[in-house]
N, C-alpha and C positions, 0 to 999 in steps of 0.2 A: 699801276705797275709800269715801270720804265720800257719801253719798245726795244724788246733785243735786235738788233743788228751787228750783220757778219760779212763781213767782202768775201765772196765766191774766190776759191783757191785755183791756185794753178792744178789742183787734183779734182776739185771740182768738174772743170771742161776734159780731165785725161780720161773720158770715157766715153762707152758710143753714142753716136749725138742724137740718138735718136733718143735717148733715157738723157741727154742734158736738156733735148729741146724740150724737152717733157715737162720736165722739171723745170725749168725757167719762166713756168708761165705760173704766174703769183712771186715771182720775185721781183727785185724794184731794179730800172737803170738808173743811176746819179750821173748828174754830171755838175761839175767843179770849175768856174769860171771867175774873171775877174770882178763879176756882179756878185756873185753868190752861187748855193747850191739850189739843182732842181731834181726832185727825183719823181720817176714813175712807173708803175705798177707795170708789168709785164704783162698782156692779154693774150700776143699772139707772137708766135714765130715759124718760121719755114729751116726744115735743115736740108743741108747738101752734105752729100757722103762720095766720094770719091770719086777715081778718075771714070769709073762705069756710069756714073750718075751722070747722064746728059744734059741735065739742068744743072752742074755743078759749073764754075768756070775753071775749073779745073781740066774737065772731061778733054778739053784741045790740048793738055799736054801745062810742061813746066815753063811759064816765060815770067819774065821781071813784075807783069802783073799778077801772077797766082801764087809767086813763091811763099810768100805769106800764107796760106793755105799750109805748105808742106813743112812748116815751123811748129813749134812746142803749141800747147794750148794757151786759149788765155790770152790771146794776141787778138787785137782789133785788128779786121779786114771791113776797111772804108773805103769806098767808089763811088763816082759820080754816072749817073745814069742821064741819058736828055740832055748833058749840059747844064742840067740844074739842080736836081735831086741826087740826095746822098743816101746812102746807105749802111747801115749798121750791120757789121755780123762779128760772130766772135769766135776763133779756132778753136777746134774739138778734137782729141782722138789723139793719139801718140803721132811725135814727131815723123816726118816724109809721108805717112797718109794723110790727103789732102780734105780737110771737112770742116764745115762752121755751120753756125746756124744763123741766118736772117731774124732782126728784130721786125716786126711788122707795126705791130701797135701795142700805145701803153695808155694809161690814164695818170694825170694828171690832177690831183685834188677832186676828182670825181670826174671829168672831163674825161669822154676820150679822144684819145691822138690815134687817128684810125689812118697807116698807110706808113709804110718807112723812111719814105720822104717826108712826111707832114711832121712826123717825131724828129728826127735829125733837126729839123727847124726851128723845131719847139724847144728842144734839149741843148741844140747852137752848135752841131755835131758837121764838120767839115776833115775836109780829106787833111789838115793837121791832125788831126786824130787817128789818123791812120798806120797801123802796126806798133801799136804802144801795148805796154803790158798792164792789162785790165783786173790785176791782181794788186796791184798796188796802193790803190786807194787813192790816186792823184792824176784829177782831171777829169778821170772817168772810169767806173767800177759799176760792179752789177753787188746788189747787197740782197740777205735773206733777212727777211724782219719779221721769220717767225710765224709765221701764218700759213698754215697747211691747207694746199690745194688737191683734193681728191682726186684721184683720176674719174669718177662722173661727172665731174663739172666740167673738164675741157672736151673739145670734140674735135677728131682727127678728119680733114679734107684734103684733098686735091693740091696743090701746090698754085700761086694766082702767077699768069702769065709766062709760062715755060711751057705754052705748045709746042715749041719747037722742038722740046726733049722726050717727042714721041710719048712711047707705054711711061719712061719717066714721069712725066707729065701728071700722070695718072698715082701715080705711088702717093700715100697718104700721110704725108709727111708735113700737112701745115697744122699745127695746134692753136685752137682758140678757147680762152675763159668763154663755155657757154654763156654766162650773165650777162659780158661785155658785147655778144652778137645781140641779146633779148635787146641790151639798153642800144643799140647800134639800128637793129629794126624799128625799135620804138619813135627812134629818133628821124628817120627816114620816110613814114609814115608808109604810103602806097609806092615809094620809088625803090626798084628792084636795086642790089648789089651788083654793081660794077665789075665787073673782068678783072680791073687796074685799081688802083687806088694810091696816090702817091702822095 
């Protein structure tokens, strides 16, 4: 039987992103290049929810970099962190509340791409990509192909690297495919998990 595939709507992300970030873990990122397509499995992501969320880059207020935030859903918010690392997230929630969710990691053909930078690399996701509309199907889209992820399988943590955002910090807003940590420890052997992961 044929693999159904659907590109995620603009109604899709109009909800609270705590139930998209949810959700989007078992669905695929594509992305659309002059080589070809690549697409990958969704494992993990982090959401931010508005301007009270101190982990949010929102939380300092409206400037030319967060406006993207306070726009329709559906909208890629792309940044470079270090100088060298990109980041993927995608707008959530009705327009002027400010919220997206962080891609973190995805797999690849079984492979996984563990870290938001390490995927943007793998996927060839730079700040051109940035503020496009990710319901279109061109360049770059999030697609469902059908495969139902339980909520026992994912496990809800801590958010990685936003001590700075206090008790935020603490709020349980990162979602991981438990399987993809099991194959992630396996792969690791005796070396603990990193703070960071980029």
């Amino acid at each position: 039987m044929a693999q159904t595939r659907t590109i995620l709507s603009q109604s899709y992300f109009d909800r609270p992103t705590l139930i998209v970030a949810r959700s989007l873990v078992g669905k695929y990122v594509v992305r659309q290049n002059g080589v070809g397509v690549i697409a990958g499995k969704i494992v993990e992501v982090e959401a931010y929810i508005g301007t009270e969320d101190k982990a949010c880059h929102a939380s300092k207020g409206r400037t030319r970099r967060t406006e993207v935030l306070f726009g329709p859903p559906g909208i890629s918010y792309v940044y470079l962190i270090y100088g060298m690392y990109h980041m993927l997230n995608v707008v959530t929630e009705r327009v002027e509340f400010p919220a997206a969710v962080l891609i973190r990691a995805i797999e690849v053909d079984g492979d996984l791409i563990d870290g938001p930078g390490k995927l943007c690399r793998e996927l060839d996701i730079d700040r051109s990509l940035h503020q496009i509309d990710l319901t279109e199907g061109r360049s770059l889209w999030f697609e469902d192909r059908g495969v139902r992820t339980v909520g026992s399988q994912i496990g809800t943590f801590p958010r990685i690297g936003v001590d700075y955002a206090g008790l935020w910090a603490k709020k349980p807003w990162r979602f991981r495919l438990l399987a993809a940590d099991r194959r992630a420890n396996s792969s690791r052997g005796k070396h603990k998990e990193k703070g960071k992961s980029f």
